[in-house]
C-alpha positions as CSV (number, residue, x, y, z in Angstrom):
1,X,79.6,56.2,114.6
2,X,76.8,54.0,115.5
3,X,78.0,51.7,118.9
4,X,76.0,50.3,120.9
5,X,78.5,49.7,123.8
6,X,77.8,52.4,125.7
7,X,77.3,56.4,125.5
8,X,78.3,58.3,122.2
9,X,78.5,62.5,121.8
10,X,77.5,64.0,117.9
11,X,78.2,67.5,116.9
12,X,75.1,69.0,115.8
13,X,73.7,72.3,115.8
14,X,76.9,73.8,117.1
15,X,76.9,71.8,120.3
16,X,78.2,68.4,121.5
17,X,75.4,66.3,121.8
18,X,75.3,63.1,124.7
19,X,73.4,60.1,122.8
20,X,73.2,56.5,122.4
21,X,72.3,53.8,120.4
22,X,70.8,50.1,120.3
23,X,70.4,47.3,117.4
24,X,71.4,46.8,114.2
25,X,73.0,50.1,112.5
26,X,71.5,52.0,109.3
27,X,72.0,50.0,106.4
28,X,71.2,46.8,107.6
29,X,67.9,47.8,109.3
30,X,65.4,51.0,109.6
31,X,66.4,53.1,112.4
32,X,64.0,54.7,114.5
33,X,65.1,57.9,116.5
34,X,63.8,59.2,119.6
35,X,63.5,62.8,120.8
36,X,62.6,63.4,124.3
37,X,60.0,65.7,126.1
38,X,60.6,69.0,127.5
39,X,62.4,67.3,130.6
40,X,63.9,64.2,129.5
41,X,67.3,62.8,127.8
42,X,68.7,60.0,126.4
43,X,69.1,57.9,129.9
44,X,65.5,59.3,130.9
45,X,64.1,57.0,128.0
46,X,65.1,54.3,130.4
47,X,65.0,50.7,128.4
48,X,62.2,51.6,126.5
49,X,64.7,51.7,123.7
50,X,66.3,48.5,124.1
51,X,63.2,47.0,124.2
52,X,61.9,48.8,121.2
53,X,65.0,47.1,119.3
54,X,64.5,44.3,120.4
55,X,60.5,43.8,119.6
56,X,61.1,45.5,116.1
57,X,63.9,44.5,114.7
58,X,64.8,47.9,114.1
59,X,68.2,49.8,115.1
60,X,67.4,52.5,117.4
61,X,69.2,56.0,118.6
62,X,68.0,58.5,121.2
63,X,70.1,61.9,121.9
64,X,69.7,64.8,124.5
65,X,68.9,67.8,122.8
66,X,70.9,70.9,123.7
67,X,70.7,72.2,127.6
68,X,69.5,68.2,128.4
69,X,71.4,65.2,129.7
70,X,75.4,65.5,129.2
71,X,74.8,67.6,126.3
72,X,75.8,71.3,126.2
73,X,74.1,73.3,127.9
74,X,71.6,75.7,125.8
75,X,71.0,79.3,125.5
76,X,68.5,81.0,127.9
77,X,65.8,81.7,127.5
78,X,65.0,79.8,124.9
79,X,63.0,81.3,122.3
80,X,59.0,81.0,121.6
81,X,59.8,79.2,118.4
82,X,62.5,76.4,119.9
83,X,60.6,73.4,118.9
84,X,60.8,75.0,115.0
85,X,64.1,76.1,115.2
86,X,65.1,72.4,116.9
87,X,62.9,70.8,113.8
88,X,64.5,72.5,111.0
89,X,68.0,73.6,112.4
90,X,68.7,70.6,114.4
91,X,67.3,67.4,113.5
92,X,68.3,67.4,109.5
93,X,72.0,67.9,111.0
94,X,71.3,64.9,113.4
95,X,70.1,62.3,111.2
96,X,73.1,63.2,108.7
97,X,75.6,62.4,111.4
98,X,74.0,58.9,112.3
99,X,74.2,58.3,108.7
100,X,70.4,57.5,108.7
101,X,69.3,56.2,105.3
102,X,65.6,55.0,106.1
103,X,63.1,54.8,109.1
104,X,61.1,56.1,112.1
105,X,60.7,59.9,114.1
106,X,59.3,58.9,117.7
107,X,59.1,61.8,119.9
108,X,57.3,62.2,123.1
109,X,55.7,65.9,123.9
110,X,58.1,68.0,123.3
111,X,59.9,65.6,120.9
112,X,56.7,65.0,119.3
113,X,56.6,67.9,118.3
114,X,59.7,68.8,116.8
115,X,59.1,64.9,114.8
116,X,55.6,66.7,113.5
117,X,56.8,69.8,112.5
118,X,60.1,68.2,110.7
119,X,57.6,66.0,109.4
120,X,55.7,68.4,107.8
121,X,57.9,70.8,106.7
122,X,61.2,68.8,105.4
123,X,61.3,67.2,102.4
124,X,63.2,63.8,103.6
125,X,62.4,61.1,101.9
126,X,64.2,59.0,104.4
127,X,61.5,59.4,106.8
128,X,58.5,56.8,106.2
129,X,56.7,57.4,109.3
130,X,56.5,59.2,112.5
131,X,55.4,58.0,116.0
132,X,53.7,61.2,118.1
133,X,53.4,59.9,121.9
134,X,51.1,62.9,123.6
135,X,51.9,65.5,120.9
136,X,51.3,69.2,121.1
137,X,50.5,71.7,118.7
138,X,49.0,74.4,120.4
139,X,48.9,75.7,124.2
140,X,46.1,74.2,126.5
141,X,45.2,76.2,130.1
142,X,45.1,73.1,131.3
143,X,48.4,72.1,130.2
144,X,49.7,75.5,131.3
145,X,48.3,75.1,134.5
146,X,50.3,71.8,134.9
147,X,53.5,73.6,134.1
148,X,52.9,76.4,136.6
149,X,52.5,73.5,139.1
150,X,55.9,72.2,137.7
151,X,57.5,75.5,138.7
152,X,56.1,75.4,142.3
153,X,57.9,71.5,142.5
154,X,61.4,72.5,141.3
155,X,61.8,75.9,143.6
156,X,60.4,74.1,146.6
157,X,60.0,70.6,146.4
158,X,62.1,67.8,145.7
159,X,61.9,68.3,141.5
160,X,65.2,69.3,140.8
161,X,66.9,67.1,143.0
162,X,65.6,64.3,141.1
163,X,66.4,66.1,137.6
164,X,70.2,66.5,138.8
165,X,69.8,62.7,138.6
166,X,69.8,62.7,134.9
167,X,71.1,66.3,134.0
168,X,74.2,67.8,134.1
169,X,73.2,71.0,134.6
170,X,69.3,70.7,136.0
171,X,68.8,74.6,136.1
172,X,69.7,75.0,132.2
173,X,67.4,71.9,131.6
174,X,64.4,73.1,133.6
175,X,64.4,76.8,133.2
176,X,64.7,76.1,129.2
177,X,61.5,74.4,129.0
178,X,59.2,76.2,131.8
179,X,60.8,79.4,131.1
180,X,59.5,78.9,127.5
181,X,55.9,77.7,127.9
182,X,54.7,79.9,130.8
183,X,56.2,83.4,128.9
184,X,53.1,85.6,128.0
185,X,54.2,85.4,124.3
186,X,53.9,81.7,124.7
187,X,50.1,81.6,125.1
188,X,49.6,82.0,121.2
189,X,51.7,79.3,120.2
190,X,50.4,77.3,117.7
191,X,51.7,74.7,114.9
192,X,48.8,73.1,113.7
193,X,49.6,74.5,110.1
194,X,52.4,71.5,109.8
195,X,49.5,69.5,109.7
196,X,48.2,68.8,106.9
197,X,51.4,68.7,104.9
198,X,52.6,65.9,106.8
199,X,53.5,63.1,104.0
200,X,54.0,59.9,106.0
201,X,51.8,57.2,108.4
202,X,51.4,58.7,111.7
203,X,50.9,56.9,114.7
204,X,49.4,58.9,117.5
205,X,49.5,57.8,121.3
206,X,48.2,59.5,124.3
207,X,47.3,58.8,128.0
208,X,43.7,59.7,128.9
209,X,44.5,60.9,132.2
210,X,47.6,63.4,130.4
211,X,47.9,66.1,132.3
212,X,49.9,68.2,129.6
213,X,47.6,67.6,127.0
214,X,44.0,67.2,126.1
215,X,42.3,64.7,123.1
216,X,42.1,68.0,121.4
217,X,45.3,67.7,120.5
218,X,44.5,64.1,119.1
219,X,41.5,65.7,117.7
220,X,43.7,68.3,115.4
221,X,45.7,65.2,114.1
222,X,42.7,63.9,113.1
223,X,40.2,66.5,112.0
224,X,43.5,68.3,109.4
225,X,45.7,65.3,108.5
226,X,46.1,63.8,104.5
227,X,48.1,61.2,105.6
228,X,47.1,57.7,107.3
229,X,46.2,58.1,111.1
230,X,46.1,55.8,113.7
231,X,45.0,57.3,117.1
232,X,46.1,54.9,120.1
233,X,44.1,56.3,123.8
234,X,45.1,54.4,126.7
235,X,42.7,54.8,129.4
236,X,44.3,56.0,132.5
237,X,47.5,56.6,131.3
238,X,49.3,59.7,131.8
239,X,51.6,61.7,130.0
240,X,54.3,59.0,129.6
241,X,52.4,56.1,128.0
242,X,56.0,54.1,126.8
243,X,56.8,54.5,131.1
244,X,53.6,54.1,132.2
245,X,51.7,51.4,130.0
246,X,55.0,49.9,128.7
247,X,54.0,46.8,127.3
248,X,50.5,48.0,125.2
249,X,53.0,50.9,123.8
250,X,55.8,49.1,122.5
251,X,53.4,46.4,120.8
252,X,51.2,49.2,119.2
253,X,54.3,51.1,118.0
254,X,56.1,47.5,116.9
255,X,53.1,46.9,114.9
256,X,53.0,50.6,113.2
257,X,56.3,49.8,112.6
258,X,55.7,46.2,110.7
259,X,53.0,47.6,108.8
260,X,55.1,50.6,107.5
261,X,58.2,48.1,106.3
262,X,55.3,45.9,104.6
263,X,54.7,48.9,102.7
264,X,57.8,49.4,101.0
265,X,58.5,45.5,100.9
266,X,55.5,43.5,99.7
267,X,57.5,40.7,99.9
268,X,57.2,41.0,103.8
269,X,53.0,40.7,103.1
270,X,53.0,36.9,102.2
């Protein structure tokens, strides 16, 4: 299925999936996929993954989840543990369909989490690494604080006009992920457990200025992982480092990625 002319749909997790791909296919090179934040799709990714391709060497493939994009719309209201259920349910079923054989999870908040908590709780050997771009594994008030503001912009600011931009149905995409985080029940959420049975290099990226996330987040990564760890802060940056600091994010996670192929391939070393 892999074609990188233009947009593909996958079947996966009972729903037809929008998605797209860029580079070589699986088989001839590692393939990194990316999974979006709690607002995004495949187009909001932008040409971050083209470039990615294109500095790695690496085929890459970005799909809209479920209720996101051109994708089916989801179920509302999403439950407390959608970011699990997406992880375990979803995912294992995606990376079948693309045919993946060897390569990268790189998921931004949201995303980042479902690629932590996959990492850490399948067994797939096919996944040598993951890239966590502002990650989170527990609720913050400050990040709920940020999503309550999120609410005020979509019922009466210009928010979900610009959402419709990118979203079929902006309503199922929106209400899905706010509904979710500012619930009551939500406040306890917490996956830090995944942790320390994460198997695989992790890269870890966040803005300094994120406004979703604090470095406590960072800090969990760092004070409960077994695995290698490297943290990447950029100073000022948001919570979109791979939109907002472009270029110092794509050469931090091409590197990661370089490092991880030497690894299998020693050959690559000399």
């Amino acid at each position: 299925m892999w074609n990188t002319e233009g947009p593909l749909s996958i079947v996966a997790g009972g729903a037809k999936l929008e998605a797209r791909c860029w580079g070589p296919p699986p088989g001839r090179a590692r393939t990194v996929v990316l999974l979006h934040e709690g607002l995004g799709s495949t187009g909001l990714w932008r040409d971050f993954p083209q470039k990615l391709a294109q500095a790695s060497g690496h085929g890459v493939f970005a799909f809209s989840r479920r209720g996101y994009g051109a994708s089916d719309p989801a179920d509302l209201p999403r439950p407390v543990d959608y970011m699990t259920r997406e992880a375990l349910d979803v995912l294992p079923e995606v990376l079948d369909r693309i045919g993946f054989e060897k390569g990268v999870l790189a998921g931004h908040s949201d995303g980042a989490t479902i690629a932590a908590i996959h990492a850490g709780t399948v067994q797939d050997h096919r996944v040598r690494g993951v890239v966590l771009i502002a990650p989170h594994f527990f609720t913050e008030p400050e990040g709920l604080a940020s999503i309550a503001e999120a609410r005020v912009a979509y019922e009466t600011g210009g928010l979900k006009e610009k959402l419709a931009r990118h979203h079929a149905d902006p309503d199922n995409a929106f209400r899905g992920w706010n509904d979710a985080w500012l619930t009551p029940a939500f406040h306890d959420w917490n996956v830090e457990e995944v942790i320390a049975y994460i198997r695989v290099p992790v890269l870890a990226i966040q803005g300094t200025e994120d406004r979703y996330g604090t470095r406590a987040q960072i800090a969990a990564l760092e004070d409960q992982i077994y695995s290698p760890l490297d943290v990447e802060m950029i100073e000022g940056c948001g919570h979109s480092p791979h939109a907002e600091a472009p270029d110092r994010t794509l050469a931090v996670i091409a590197d990661y990625l370089a490092r991880l192929e030497r690894i299998d391939r020693p050959d690559l070393a000399a």
